[in-house]
C-alpha positions, 0 to 999 in steps of 0.5 A: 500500500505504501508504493505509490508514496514512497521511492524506498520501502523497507521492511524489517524483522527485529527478531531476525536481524538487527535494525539499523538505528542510524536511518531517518526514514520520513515516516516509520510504521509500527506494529506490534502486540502487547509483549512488543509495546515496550520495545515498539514505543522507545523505537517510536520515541527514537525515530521521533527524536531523530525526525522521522513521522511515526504511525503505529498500529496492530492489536495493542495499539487499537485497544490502548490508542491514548497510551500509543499517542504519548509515543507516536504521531498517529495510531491505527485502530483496527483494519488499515486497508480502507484508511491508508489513502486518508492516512497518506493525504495527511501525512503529505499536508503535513497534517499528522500529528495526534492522528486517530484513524479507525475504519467505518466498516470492516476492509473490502477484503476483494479490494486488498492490493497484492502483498509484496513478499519480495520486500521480507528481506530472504530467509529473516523473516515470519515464516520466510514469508510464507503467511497468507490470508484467505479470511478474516474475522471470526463470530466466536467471541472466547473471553481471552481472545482479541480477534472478534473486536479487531476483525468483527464477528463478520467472516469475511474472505478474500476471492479465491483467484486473488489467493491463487494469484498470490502463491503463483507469484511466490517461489515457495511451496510451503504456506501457512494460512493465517486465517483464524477459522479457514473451515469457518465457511464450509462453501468457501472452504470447497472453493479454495481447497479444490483451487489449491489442488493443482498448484501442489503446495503445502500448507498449515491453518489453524481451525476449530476442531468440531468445524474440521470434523464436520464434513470429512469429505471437506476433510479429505480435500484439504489433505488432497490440496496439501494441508499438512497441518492444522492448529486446533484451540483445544485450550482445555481438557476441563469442560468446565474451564471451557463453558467459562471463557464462552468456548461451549463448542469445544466438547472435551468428551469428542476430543479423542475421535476428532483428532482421529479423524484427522490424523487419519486423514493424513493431517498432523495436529498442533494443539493449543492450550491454555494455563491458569484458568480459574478451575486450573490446578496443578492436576490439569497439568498432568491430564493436558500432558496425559491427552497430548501424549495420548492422541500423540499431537504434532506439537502444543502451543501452549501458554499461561493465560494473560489479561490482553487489552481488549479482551473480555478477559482483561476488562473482567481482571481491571474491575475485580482489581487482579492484574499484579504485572503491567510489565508488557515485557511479561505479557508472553504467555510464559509468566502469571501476570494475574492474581490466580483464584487457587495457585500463586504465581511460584507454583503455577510457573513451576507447573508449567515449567515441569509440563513443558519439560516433559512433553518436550524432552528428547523423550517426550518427542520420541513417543509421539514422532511415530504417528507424525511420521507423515510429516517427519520433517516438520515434526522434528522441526516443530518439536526440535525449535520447541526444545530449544525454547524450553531447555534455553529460554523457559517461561517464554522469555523470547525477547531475552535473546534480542540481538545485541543491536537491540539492547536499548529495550532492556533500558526501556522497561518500566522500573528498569 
C-alpha cells in the first residue's frame, strides 16, 4: 500500500536481524502486540527524536490508542486497508500529528492490493514469508481472545483467484494460512481447497476442531490440496474451564475421535492450550500432558493465560482489581501476570515449567514422532525449535535473546 508514496520501502524483522538505528526514514510504521509495546514505543520515541513521522498500529495499539499517542504521531485502530489513502493525504499536508484513524466498516477484503513478499528481506523473516490470508474475522467471541473486536464477528474472505494469484507469484511451496477459522465457511472452504489442488503446495491453518470434523469429505480435500497441518484451540481438557471463557463448542468428551479423524486423514495436529484458568490446578497439568501424549499431537502451543487489552478477559481482571504485572515485557504467555483464584504465581510457573519439560524432552518427542511420521520433517522441526525454547529460554522469555543491536529495550522497561 505504501508504493505509490514512497521511492524506498523497507521492511524489517527485529527478531531476525538487527535494525539499523542510524536511518531517518520520513515516516516509520509500527506494529506490534502487547509483549512488543515496550520495545515498539522507545523505537517510536527514537525515530521521533531523530525526525522521522511515526504511525503505529496492530492489536495493542487499537485497544490502548491514548497510551500509543504519548509515543507516536498517529495510531491505527483496527483494519488499515480502507484508511491508508486518508492516512497518506495527511501525512503529505503535513497534517499528522495526534492522528486517530479507525475504519467505518470492516476492509473490502476483494479490494486488498497484492502483498509484496519480495520486500521480507530472504530467509529473516515470519515464516520466510510464507503467511497468507484467505479470511478474516471470526463470530466466536472466547473471553481471552482479541480477534472478534479487531476483525468483527463478520467472516469475511478474500476471492479465491486473488489467493491463487498470490502463491503463483511466490517461489515457495510451503504456506501457512493465517486465517483464524479457514473451515469457518464450509462453501468457501470447497472453493479454495479444490483451487489449491493443482498448484501442489503445502500448507498449515489453524481451525476449530468440531468445524474440521464436520464434513470429512471437506476433510479429505484439504489433505488432497496439501494441508499438512492444522492448529486446533483445544485450550482445555476441563469442560468446565471451557463453558467459562464462552468456548461451549469445544466438547472435551469428542476430543479423542476428532483428532482421529484427522490424523487419519493424513493431517498432523498442533494443539493449543491454555494455563491458569480459574478451575486450573496443578492436576490439569498432568491430564493436558496425559491427552497430548495420548492422541500423540504434532506439537502444543501452549501458554499461561494473560489479561490482553481488549479482551473480555482483561476488562473482567481491571474491575475485580487482579492484574499484579503491567510489565508488557511479561505479557508472553510464559509468566502469571494475574492474581490466580487457587495457585500463586511460584507454583503455577513451576507447573508449567515441569509440563513443558516433559512433553518436550528428547523423550517426550520420541513417543509421539511415530504417528507424525507423515510429516517427519516438520515434526522434528516443530518439536526440535520447541526444545530449544524450553531447555534455553523457559517461561517464554523470547525477547531475552534480542540481538545485541537491540539492547536499548532492556533500558526501556518500566522500573528498569
Amino acid at each position: 500500500m505504501a508504493e505509490p508514496y514512497f521511492s524506498e520501502i523497507e521492511i524489517a524483522e527485529e527478531m531476525f536481524a538487527p535494525l539499523n538505528l542510524d536511518q531517518t526514514p520520513d515516516l516509520v510504521g509500527i506494529t506490534m502486540m502487547t509483549c512488543q509495546a515496550t520495545r515498539g514505543y522507545w523505537l517510536a520515541d527514537y525515530f521521533r527524536r531523530r525526525g522521522s513521522k511515526v504511525i503505529v498500529g496492530g492489536a495493542h495499539v487499537s485497544f490502548l490508542m491514548d497510551e500509543a499517542l504519548q509515543h507516536a504521531d498517529a495510531a491505527v485502530q483496527g483494519e488499515v486497508e480502507e484508511l491508508w489513502p486518508k492516512i497518506m493525504e495527511d501525512f503529505s499536508r503535513g497534517d499528522f500529528s495526534g492522528k486517530r484513524y479507525q475504519a467505518q466498516a470492516p476492509s473490502d477484503l476483494s479490494r486488498l492490493p497484492m502483498p509484496r513478499k519480495d520486500l521480507f528481506p530472504k530467509g529473516q523473516t515470519t515464516f520466510d514469508a510464507g503467511v497468507i490470508q484467505s479470511g478474516r474475522g471470526c463470530p466466536m467471541g472466547c473471553d481471552f481472545c482479541t480477534v472478534t473486536k479487531l476483525y468483527g464477528k463478520t467472516f469475511r474472505t478474500r476471492p479465491v483467484e486473488h489467493v491463487v494469484e498470490e502463491i503463483r507469484r511466490f517461489p515457495k511451496r510451503a504456506f501457512f494460512f493465517v486465517d483464524d477459522n479457514i473451515f469457518f465457511s464450509r462453501a468457501y472452504a470447497y472453493e479454495l481447497f479444490e483451487a489449491l489442488v493443482p498448484l501442489k503446495i503445502t500448507w498449515g491453518s489453524q481451525a476449530s476442531l468440531d468445524l474440521i470434523c464436520r464434513d470429512e469429505e471437506l476433510l479429505k480435500l484439504a489433505a488432497r490440496s496439501g494441508c499438512g497441518s492444522l492448529f486446533v484451540g483445544f485450550e482445555s481438557v476441563h469442560q468446565e474451564n471451557l463453558n467459562a471463557t464462552r468456548k461451549t463448542f469445544n466438547q472435551v468428551s469428542r476430543y479423542d475421535d476428532a483428532v482421529k479423524k484427522i490424523y487419519a486423514a493424513g493431517i498432523t495436529v498442533v494443539g493449543s492450550f491454555i494455563f491458569g484458568l480459574d478451575k486450573d490446578t496443578p492436576q490439569t497439568f498432568r491430564d493436558t500432558l496425559d491427552f497430548i501424549v495420548r492422541n500423540r499431537l504434532c506439537t502444543a502451543n501452549t501458554g499461561i493465560l494473560t489479561p490482553f487489552p481488549g479482551t473480555t478477559t482483561y476488562a473482567q481482571m481491571e474491575r475485580e482489581g487482579k492484574i499484579l504485572d503491567r510489565n508488557y515485557e511479561h505479557y508472553t504467555c510464559g509468566r502469571l501476570v494475574w492474581r490466580h483464584p487457587t495457585m500463586s504465581v511460584e507454583e503455577l510457573e513451576r507447573c508449567y515449567l515441569k509440563f513443558r519439560r516433559d512433553l518436550y524432552s528428547l523423550r517426550g518427542i520420541a513417543k509421539r514422532f511415530w504417528a507424525n511420521r507423515s510429516h517427519p520433517l516438520f515434526y522434528l522441526a516443530m518439536n526440535w525449535g520447541q526444545y530449544t525454547r524450553t531447555y534455553f529460554r523457559p517461561q517464554g522469555r523470547e525477547y531475552d535473546a534480542l540481538p545485541a543491536s537491540v539492547s536499548p529495550y532492556k533500558a526501556a522497561v518500566p522500573g528498569g
